[in-house]
N, C-alpha and C positions, 0 to 999 in steps of 0.2 A: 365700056362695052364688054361684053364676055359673049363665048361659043357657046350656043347652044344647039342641042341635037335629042330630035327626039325620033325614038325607035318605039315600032309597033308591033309586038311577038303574041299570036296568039290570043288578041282581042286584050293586050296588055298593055300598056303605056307606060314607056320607062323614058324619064326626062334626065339628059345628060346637058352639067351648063356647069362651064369654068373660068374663071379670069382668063380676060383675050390671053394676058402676055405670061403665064405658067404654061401653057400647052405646049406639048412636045416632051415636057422636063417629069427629071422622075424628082423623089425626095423621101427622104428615108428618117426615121430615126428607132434606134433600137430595132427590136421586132418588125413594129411599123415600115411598112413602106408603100408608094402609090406614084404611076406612073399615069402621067396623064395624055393619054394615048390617041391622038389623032383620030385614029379609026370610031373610037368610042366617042370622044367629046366636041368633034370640028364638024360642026355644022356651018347653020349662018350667024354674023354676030348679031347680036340682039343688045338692045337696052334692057333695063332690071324690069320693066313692066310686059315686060314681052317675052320673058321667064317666067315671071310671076303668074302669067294668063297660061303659059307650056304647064306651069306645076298644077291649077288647079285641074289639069283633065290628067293629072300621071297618075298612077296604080304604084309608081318606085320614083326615086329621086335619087340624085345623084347627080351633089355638086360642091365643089372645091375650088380653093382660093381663098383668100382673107378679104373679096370685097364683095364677093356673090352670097358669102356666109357670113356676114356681118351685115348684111342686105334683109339675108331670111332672119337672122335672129331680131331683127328689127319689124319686122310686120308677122313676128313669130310663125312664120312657117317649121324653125325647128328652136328647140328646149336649149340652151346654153351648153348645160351640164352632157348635154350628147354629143355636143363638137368636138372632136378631137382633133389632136395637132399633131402633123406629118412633119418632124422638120424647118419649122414654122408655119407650116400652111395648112388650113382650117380643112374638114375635111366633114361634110354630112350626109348622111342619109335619108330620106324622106318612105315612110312604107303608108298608102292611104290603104286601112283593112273598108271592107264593106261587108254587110250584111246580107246573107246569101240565103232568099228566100225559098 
């Protein structure tokens, strides 16, 4: 299960989804660092198909954990070579550009 939470700014859709059991916790390495913050990512828990349906309507993404992001790398929502690792923990971004008539 993971948290997922989706916020609506401005006719925008930003999708926040983390492994249930990292939330609350920060993790750092080097430079890097990410906290994963209640406010932003505790929504309701969701299964991985009920992310997957939250991501195709986002405009942004954002989501962390090594099981929500070995999830997207697997039905390629995100590119391998763009995960990066916080500390051990997988970290992506998702940006859907559109074409603005």
């Amino acid at each position: 299960m993971f948290y997922l939470k989706v916020h609506e700014v401005s006719g925008e859709v930003l999708v926040a989804a983390c492994d249930r059991e990292i939330l609350g916790k920060k993790f750092s390495h080097g430079r890097l660092q990410i906290e994963v913050n209640e406010k932003f990512y505790k929504g309701d828990l969701a299964g991985v198909e009920e992310v997957f349906s939250a991501l195709e309507k986002a405009s942004i993404a954002n989501i962390v954990g090594n099981n929500i992001v070995e999830r997207a790398l697997e039905k390629s929502w995100v590119d391998k070579e763009k995960v990066i690792d916080i500390g051990g923990v997988k970290h992506a971004q998702i940006v859907c550009i559109t074409k603005v008539k």
